[in-house]
SEFISE-479727 format. One line per field, with one value per residue: residue number from 1; x, y, z of N, C-alpha, C, CB in turn; residue in three letters. Coordinates in pm, 1 decimal. Each point is the difference from the previous one (the first is absolute). Glycine has a CB too. Layout:
BEGIN
i: c(NUM,...)
n.xx: c(X,...)
n.yy: c(Y,...)
n.zz: c(Z,...)
ca.xx: c(X,...)
ca.yy: c(Y,...)
ca.zz: c(Z,...)
c.xx: c(X,...)
c.yy: c(Y,...)
c.zz: c(Z,...)
cb.xx: c(X,...)
cb.yy: c(Y,...)
cb.zz: c(Z,...)
aa: c(ALA,...)
END
This chain:
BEGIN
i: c(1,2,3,4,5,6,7,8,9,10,11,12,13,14,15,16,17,18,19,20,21,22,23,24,25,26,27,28,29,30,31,32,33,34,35,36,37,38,39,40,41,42,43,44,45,46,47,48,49,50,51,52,53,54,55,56,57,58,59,60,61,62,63,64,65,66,67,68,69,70)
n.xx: c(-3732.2,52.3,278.4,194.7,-28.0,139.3,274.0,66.0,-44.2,86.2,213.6,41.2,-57.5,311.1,212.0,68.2,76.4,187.1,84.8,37.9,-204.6,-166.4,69.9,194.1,-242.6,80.3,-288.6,-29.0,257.3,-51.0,90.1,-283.1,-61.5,29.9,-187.1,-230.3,-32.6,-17.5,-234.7,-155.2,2.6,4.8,-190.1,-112.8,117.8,-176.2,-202.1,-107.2,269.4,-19.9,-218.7,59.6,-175.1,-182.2,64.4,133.8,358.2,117.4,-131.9,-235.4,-96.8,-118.2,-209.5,24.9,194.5,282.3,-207.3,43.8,-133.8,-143.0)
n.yy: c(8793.2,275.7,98.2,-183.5,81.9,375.8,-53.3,-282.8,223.8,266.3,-176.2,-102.3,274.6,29.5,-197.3,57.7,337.4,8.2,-83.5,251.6,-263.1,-4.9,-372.1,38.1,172.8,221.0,-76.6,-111.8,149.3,278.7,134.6,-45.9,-284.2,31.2,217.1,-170.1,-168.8,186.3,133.5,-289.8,44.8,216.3,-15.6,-297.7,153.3,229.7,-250.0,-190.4,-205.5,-130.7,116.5,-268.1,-95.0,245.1,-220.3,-300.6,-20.7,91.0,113.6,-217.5,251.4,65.9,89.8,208.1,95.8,-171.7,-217.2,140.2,346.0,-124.2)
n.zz: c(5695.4,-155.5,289.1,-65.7,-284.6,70.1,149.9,-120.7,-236.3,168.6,30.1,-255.1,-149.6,239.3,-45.5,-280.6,65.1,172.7,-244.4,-277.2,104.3,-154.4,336.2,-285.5,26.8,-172.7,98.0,388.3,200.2,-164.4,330.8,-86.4,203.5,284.5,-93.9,-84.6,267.9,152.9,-107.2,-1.8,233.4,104.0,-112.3,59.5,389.6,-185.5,-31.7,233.6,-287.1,314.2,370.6,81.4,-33.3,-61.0,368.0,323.8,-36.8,201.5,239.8,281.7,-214.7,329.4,-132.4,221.4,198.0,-158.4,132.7,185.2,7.2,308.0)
ca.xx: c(83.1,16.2,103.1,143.0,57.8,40.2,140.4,121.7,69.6,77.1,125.2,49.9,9.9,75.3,70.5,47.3,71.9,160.2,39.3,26.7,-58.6,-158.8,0.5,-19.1,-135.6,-9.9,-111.2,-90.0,28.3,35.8,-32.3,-179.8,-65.5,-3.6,-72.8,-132.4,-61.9,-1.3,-128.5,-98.9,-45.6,-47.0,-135.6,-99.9,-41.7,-107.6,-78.4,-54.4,19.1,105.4,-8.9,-38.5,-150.3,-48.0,-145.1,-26.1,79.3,58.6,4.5,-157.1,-60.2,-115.4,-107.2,-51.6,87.8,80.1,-5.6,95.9,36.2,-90.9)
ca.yy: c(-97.5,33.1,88.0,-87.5,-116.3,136.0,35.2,-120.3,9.6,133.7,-60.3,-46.3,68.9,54.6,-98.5,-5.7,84.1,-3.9,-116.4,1.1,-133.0,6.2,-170.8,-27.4,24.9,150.7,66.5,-37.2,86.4,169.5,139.2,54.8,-104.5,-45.7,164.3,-35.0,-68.8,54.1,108.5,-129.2,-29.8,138.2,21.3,-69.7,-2.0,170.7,-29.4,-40.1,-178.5,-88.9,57.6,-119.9,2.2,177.0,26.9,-143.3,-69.1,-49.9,148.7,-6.1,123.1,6.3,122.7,22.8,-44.2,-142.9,-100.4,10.0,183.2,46.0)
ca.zz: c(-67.3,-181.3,27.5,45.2,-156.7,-33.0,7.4,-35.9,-126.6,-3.7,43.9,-88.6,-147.6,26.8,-33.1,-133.1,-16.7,79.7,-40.9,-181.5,-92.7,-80.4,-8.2,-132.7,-53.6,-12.2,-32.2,59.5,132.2,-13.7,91.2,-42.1,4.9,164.1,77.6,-87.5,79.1,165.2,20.5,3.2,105.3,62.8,-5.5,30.2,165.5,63.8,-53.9,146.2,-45.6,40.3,122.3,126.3,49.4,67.7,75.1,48.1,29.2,124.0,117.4,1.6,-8.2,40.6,-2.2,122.7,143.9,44.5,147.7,140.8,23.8,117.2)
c.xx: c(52.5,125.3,144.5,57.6,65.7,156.1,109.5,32.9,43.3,132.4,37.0,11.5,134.4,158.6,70.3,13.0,127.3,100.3,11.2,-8.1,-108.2,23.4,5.9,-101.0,-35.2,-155.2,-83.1,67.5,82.5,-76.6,-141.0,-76.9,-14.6,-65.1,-114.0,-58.3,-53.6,-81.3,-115.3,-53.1,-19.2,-104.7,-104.5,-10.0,-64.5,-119.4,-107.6,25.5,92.8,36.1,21.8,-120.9,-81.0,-65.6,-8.8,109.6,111.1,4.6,-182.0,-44.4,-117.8,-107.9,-74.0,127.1,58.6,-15.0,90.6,74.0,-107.2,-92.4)
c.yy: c(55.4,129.5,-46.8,-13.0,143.3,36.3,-80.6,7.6,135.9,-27.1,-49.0,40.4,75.0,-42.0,-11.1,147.6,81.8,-53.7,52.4,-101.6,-29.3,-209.7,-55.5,-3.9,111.8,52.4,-64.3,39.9,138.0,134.3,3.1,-106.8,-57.5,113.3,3.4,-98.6,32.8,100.7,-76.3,-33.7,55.8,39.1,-111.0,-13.6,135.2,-4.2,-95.0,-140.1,-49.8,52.6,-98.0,-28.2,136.4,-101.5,-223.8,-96.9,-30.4,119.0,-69.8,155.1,-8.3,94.5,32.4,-22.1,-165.4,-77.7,5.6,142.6,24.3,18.5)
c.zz: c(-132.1,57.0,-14.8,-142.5,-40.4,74.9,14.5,-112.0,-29.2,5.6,-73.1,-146.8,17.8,-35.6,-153.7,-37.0,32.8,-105.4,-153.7,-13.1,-23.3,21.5,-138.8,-66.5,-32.4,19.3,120.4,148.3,-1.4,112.9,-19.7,30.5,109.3,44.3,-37.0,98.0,121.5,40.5,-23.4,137.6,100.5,-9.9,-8.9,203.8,42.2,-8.6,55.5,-98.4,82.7,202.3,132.0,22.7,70.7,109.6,31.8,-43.0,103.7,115.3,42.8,15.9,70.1,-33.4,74.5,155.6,9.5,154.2,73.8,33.3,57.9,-40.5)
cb.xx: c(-130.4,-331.7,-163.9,-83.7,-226.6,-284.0,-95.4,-61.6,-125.8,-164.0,-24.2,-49.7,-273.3,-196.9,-154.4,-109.0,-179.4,-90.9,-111.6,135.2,131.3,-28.8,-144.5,137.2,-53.1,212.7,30.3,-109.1,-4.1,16.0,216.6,32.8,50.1,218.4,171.3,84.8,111.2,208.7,110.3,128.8,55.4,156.9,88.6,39.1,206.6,129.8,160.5,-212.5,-32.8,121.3,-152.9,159.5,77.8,-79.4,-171.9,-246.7,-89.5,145.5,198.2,-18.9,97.4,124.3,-0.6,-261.5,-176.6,177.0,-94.8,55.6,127.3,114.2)
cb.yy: c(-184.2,-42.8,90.0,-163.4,-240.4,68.8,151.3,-152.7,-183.7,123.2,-21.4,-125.2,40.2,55.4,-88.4,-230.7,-52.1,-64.6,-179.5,146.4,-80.9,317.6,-11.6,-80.2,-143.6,-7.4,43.2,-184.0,-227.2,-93.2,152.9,144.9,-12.0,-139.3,155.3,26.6,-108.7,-46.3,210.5,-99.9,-117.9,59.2,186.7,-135.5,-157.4,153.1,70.6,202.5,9.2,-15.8,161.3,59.2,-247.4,252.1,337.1,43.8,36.7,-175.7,317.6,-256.6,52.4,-93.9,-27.7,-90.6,185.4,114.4,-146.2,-256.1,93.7,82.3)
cb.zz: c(108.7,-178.8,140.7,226.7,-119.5,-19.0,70.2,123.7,-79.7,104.6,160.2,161.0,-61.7,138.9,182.1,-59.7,-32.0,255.5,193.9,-67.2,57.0,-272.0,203.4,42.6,102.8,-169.9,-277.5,-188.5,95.9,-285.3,-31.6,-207.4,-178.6,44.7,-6.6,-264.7,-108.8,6.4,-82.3,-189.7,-76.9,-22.6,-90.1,-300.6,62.7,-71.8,-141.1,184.4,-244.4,-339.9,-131.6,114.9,37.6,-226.4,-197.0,-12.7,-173.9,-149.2,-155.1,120.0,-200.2,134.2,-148.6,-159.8,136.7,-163.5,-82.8,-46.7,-195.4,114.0)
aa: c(UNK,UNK,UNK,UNK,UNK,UNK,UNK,UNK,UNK,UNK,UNK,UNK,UNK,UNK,UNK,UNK,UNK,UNK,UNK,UNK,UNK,UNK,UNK,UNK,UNK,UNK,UNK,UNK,UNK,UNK,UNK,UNK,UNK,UNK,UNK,UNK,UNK,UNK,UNK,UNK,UNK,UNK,UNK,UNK,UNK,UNK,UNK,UNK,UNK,UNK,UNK,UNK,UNK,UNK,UNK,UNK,UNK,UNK,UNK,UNK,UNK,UNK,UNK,UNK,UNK,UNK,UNK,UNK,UNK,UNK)
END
């Protein structure tokens, strides 16, 4: 998930730099500060924050030989 949020604000860091506009906010939607955000979040999904659930949540895990394999 942290991955995605990361490359939606890549995209839109991209976006405003195409574009040469800052929304009349210079200092809060500026190029360095979306990119900033975005390695954040990059790095906290390398990092295993925000991963999901590990183990017994979904799928079934067996151990040993699975039922009904002869």
């Amino acid at each position: 998930m942290l991955a995605i949020l990361a490359a939606i604000v890549f995209g839109f860091a991209l976006l405003l730099d195409l574009l040469g506009t800052d929304f009349g906010a210079p200092d809060l939607f500026n190029w360095n500060t979306l990119v900033l955000i975005g390695l954040l979040l990059l790095s906290l999904y390398l990092a295993g924050v925000g991963s999901g659930p590990r183990g017994g949540g979904g799928g079934r895990w067996y151990r040993g030989r699975r039922p009904g394999r002869g």
